[in-house]
N, C-alpha and C positions, 0 to 999 in steps of 0.2 A: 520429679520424673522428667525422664530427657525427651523432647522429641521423637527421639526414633521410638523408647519405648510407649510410648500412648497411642492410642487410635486416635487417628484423624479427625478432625471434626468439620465437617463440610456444609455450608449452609447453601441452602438451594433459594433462590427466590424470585419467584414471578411478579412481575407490577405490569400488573393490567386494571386497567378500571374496574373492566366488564367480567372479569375471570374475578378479583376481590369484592365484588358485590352479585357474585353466584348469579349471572346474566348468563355464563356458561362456564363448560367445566376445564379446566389449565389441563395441559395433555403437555406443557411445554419442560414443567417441572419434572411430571411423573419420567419424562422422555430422557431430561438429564439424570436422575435418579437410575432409571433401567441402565444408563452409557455405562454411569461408574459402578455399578452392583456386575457388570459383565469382564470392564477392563481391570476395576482392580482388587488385587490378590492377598493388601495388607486388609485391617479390619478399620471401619471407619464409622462413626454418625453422622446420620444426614438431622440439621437442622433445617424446616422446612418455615418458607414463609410466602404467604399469596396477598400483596399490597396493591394498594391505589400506585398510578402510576405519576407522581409528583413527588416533586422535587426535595418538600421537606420530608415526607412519610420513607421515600428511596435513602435519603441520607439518615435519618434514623436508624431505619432497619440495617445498613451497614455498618454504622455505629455503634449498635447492640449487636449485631452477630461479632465484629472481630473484635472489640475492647472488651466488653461483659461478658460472652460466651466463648469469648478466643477459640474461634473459627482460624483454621489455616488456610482455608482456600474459601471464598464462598463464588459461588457459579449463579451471575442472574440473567436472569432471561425476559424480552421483551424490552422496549421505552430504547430501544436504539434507532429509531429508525427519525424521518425527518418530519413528526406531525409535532404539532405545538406542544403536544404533551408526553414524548417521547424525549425525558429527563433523566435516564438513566446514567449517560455519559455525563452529565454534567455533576449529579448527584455521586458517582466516584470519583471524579477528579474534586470534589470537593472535601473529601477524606482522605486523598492518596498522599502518599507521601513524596509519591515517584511512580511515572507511568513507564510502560513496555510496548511500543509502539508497534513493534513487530506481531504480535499474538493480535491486533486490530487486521494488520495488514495481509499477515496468510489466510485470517479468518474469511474477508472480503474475496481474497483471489478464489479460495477452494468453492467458495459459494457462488461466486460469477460463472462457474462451470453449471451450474443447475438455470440460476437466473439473472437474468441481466439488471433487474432492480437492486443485485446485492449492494452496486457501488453507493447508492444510499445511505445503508449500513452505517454506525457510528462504533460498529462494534471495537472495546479497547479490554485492555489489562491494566492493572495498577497495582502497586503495594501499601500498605499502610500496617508498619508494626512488622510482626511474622504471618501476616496474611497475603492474600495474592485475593486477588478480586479479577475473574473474568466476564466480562458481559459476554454473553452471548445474544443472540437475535430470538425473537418472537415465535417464528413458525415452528411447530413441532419437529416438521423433517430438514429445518438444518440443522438441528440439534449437534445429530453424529456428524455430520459435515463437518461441521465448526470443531468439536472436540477430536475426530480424529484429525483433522490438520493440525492440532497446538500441542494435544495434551503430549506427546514425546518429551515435550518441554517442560514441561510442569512439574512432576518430580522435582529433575534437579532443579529448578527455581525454587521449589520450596525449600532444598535443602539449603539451599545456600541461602534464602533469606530465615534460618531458623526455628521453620515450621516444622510438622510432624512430617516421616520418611513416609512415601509410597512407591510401593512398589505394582507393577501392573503383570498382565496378564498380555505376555509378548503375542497371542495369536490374535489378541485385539487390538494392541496398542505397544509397540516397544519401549519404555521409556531409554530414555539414550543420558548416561551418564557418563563422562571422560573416565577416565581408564583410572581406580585407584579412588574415584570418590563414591 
């Protein structure tokens, strides 16, 4: 089956200590879940996952969502920021193949408009295979921050790395494809 004809398969994953040992409840996950259930219009699964936030358990759980479950895109949230155990950037670059520095970069600017802590932020993108791995940050309300400044992009990066097609929902989110692909 080609890409374009299959549903999406998108893995969502939170690594919080405190959130995967039910100290409270993730609103960061559910938050990206509600983004893509509004902006997009093809059909997709969310695989969901709520981890510790270290270094071996993050690279695992990336490992099993894109080679086992071949995920096209997986979205995680939290372990970006600068405390000792905020491993999530390290924990994707250790599976990428190849990073996108730019989806870090607008990520940080669109959020410095809200708070001046974003520049902290380690937020990135990377590929590995036909997946796309975006981190996103922790707080529930950058959530849409972060995802409407990238995702225009996202589509066509997936297209062009091989994954499954999406198409969005232009009054939430235009995706921007060159003319012809």
């Amino acid at each position: 089956m080609s890409a374009e004809a299959r549903a999406a398969r998108i893995g969502v994953v939170t690594a919080s200590d405190r959130a995967s040992a039910g100290v409270y409840r993730d609103e960061s996950g559910p938050a990206i879940e509600a983004w893509l259930g509004q902006a997009l219009t093809t059909p997709f699964t969310i695989l969901r996952r709520i981890i510790p936030d270290d270094l071996e358990t993050v690279t695992d759980t990336l490992l099993d969502l894109i080679d086992a479950e071949r995920c096209d895109l997986v979205l995680t949230t939290g372990g970006t920021g600068p405390g000792p155990r905020d491993l999530v950037p390290e924990a994707t670059l250790a599976v990428a193949e190849r990073t996108y520095p730019g989806f870090g970069e607008l990520m940080r600017e669109a959020s410095l408009r809200d708070v001046p802590t974003a520049i902290l932020s380690r937020q990135m993108a990377a590929q590995r295979g036909r997946c796309l791995v975006i981190n996103l940050p922790g707080k529930p309300g950058s959530i849409a921050t972060c995802l409407d400044a990238i995702f225009a992009a996202v589509p066509y990066c997936l297209d062009l790395i091989g994954a499954a097609r999406l198409e969005t929902e232009p009054a939430v989110i235009a995706a921007f494809r060159p003319k012809g692909a």
